[in-house]
Each structure stands twice: as structure tokens, then as C-alpha cells.
N, C-alpha and C positions, 0 to 999 in steps of 0.2 A: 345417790339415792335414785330408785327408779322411779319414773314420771308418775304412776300410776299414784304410787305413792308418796309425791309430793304432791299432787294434787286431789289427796283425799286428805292431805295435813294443809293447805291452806283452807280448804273448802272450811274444815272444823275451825279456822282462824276468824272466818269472813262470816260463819255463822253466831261465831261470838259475838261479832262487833255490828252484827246485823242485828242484833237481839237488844245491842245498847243504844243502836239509833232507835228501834220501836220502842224502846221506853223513854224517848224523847219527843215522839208523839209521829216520826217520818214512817215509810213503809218501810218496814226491815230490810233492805237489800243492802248486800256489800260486795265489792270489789277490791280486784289488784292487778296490776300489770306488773307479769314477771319475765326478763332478760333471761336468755338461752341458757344461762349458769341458774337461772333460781331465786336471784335477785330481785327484791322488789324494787318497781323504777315509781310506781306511781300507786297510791289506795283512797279509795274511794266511799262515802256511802252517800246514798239518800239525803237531802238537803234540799229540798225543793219547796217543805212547810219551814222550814224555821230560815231559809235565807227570800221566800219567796220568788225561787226562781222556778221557772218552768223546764230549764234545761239539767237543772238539780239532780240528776239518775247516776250513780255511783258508776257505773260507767264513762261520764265524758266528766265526770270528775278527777275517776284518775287517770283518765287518756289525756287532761289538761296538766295534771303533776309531773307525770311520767315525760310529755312533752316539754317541760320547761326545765325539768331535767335533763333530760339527754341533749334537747337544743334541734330537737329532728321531729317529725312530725309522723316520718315511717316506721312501722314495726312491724316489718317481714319476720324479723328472728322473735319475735314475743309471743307469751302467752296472756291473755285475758282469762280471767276465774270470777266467776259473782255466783251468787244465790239463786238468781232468776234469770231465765233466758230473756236474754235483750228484748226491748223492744224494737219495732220499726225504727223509729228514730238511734239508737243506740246500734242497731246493727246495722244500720246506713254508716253512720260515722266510724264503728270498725271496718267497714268496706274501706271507707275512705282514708281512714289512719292506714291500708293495709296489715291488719293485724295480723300475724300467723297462724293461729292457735286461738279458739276458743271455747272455755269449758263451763260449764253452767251447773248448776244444781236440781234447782226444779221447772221443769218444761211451764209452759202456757199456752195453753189452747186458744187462749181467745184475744193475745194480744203479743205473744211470742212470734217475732222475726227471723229464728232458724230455726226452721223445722216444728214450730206450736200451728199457727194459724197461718201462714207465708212462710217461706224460707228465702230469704234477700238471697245470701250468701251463694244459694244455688239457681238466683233468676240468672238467664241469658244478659240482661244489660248489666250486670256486676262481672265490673273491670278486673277485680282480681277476685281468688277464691283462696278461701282459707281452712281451716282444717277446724270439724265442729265436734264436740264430743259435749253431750246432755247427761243426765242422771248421774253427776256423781255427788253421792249422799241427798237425793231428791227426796226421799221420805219423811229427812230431818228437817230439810229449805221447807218441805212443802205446809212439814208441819207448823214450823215457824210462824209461816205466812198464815195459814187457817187461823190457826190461835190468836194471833195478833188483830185478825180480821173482826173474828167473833167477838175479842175483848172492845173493840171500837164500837162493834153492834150495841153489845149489850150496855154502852154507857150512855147511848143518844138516844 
């Protein structure tokens, strides 16, 4: 299967399962780390209201699955997929996992870490660089997010 199109079939995965954590009350985001074959090693969502953690970002969720699976902490040959471009924190910790590949849904201007509001991945002090690709199915993530945002408005 061509990447392109493997990663507009997970994206429609992660957008599903991002839609069942917002009806559990977290921010819709969802993630997955996938192995050079396609393989999911680690997935992840939002959990940061309902476990009360502050590190709860579907990102170092499943870079902690994915890590204790493999038993390695690097992922040069990996891909990363979520809803929302990392934030600062979550694109520090891909710097740091070395991830290979990172694909995102919908950008963030005001608190996105590759290429929204900073870009880590392409500051001078980041030891390694990895390969960033944004908008794929950004319309649906973004819609996602809006919708969900507005329904929170309109109940408080």
C-alpha cells in the first residue's frame, strides 16, 4: 500500500477514536506509532481529564506503549500519526524518542511545535530531524476539534 494512502486510512482510524474520547469528556486527539511495515507498535488518546495527568497527550501515550513494546526507546524507522500537530511538549519528546516521520491532521497556530506557532523539529539546538508532513484530512481533525469545542461552550 502506498504511504500516502496508508496514512489517510489511519488518519480516518485516529479520527474515529478521537471522537469516542470527546465523548468522554478529553480533547479529541488521537494517535499511533507505526513500524516501517505499517504495524501498529503503540496508540494512544487524550487522558489527561479522566486519568488526571498532565502528561495525558495521545502522543507520549503511545510513544510509552510503543516503548515498552519494542523494549527501545528509538524510532528512527517509525512513523507518528495524530489529529493535531504536537504540541511543544510532545514535539520535544519526538525530538527525543528520535522519531522518523511525523504526520498530523490539523495544524495549530497557536500552540503547534512543527511548523503552527514554533517548529522544534527545525530549531538549530534539535539533535536530530525528522521528516514532518501536516494537513492530511485537516478539514475533518479540524472540524472535529471546532465542534467539540463549541459543544463544551455551549454547556457551561
Amino acid at each position: 500500500m502506498e504511504q500516502q494512502q496508508r496514512d489517510d486510512d489511519w488518519m480516518g482510524r485516529l479520527l474515529r477514536q478521537a471522537e469516542r474520547v470527546g465523548a468522554l469528556g478529553e480533547i479529541p486527539v488521537a494517535a499511533v506509532i507505526l513500524d516501517r511495515r505499517g504495524h501498529c507498535l503503540g496508540w494512544g488518546s487524550n487522558r489527561r481529564h479522566c486519568h488526571q495527568d498532565p502528561l495525558g497527550h495521545a502522543e507520549l501515550v503511545a510513544l510509552r506503549q510503543a516503548a515498552a513494546l519494542r523494549g527501545d526507546w528509538r524510532f528512527n524507522d517509525c512513523s507518528l500519526l495524530v489529529t493535531l500537530e504536537p504540541c511543544p511538549m510532545c514535539a520535544g519528546a519526538l525530538i527525543q524518542a528520535r522519531m522518523g516521520r511525523v504526520v498530523f491532521g490539523a495544524g495549530d497556530a497557536k500552540r503547534g511545535a512543527l511548523g503552527g506557532c514554533l517548529n522544534l523539529a527545525a530549531d538549530p539546538s534539535a539533535h536530530h530531524r525528522m521528516e514532518v508532513l501536516g494537513g492530511v484530512r485537516a478539514e475533518a481533525a479540524q472540524r472535529q476539534l471546532s465542534d467539540w469545542f463549541r459543544r463544551r461552550r455551549s454547556r457551561t
